[in-house]
C-alpha positions as CSV (number, residue, x, y, z in Angstrom):
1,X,-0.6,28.4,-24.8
2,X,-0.6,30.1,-27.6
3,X,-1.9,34.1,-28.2
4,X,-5.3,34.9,-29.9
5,X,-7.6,37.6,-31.0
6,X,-11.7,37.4,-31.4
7,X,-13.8,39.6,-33.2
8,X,-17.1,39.0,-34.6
9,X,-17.5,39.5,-38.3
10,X,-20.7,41.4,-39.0
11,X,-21.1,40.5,-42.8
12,X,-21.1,36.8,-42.0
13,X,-22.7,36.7,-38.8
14,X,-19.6,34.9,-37.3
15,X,-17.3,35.1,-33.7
16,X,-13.9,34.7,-35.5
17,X,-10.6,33.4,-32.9
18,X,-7.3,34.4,-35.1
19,X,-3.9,33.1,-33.3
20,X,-0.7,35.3,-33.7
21,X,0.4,31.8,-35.9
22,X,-2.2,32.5,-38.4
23,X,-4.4,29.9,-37.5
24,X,-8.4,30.5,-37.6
25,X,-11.4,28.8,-35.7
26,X,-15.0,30.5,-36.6
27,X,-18.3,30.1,-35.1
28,X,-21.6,31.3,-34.3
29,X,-21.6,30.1,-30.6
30,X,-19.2,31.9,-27.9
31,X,-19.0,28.7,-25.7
32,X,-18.3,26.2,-29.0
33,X,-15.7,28.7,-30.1
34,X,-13.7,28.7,-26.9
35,X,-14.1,25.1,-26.8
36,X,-12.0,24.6,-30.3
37,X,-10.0,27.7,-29.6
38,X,-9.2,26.2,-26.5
39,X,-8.3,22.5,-28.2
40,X,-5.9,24.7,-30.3
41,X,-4.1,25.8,-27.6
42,X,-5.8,29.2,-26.6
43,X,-6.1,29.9,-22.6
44,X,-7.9,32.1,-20.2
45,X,-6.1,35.2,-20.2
46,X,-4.0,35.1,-23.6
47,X,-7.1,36.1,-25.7
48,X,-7.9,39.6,-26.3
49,X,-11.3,40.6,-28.0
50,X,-12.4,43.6,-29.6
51,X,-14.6,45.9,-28.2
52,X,-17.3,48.8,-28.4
53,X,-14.2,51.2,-29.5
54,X,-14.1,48.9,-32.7
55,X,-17.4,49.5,-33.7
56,X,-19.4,46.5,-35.5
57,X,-16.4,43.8,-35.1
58,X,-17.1,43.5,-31.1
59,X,-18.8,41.0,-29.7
60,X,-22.1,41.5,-28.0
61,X,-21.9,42.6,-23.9
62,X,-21.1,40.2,-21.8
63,X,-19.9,37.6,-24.3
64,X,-16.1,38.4,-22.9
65,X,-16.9,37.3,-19.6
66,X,-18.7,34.2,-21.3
67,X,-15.9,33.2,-23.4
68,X,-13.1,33.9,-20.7
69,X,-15.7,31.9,-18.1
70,X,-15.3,28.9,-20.9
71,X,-11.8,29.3,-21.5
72,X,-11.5,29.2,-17.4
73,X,-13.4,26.2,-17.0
74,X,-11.7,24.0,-19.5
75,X,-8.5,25.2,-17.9
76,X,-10.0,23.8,-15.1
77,X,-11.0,20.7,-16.5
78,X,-14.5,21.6,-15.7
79,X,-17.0,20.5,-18.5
């Protein structure tokens, strides 16, 4: 298990997953980016993501639940 943050990065149009290590996994799709965050050791409940108090750099609503829902699932085993 290892700690992460994700933001999304407005110039680029990317969902960016930094680990406290300083390793980085970038996508444009929530459920493929907690799927190779997830291969790189992130779990449900160890990732914190920005939100509307960060302005531009959080994630559309409802993508947290959708991410942690991912992250849960692979946990899981589940698809």
């Amino acid at each position: 298990m290892k700690p992460a943050r994700v933001h999304f990065d407005p110039a680029r149009g990317l969902l960016v997953g930094t680990f406290d290590d300083g390793v980085t996994v970038e996508n444009v799709d929530l459920r493929e980016l907690a799927d190779c965050m997830f291969a790189a050791g992130a779990r449900h409940g160890h990732v914190t993501m920005s939100d509307w108090r960060e302005g531009d750099t959080a994630p559309a609503a409802g993508e947290k639940i959708t991410f942690n829902h991912r992250l849960n699932q692979l946990g899981r085993g589940i698809g």
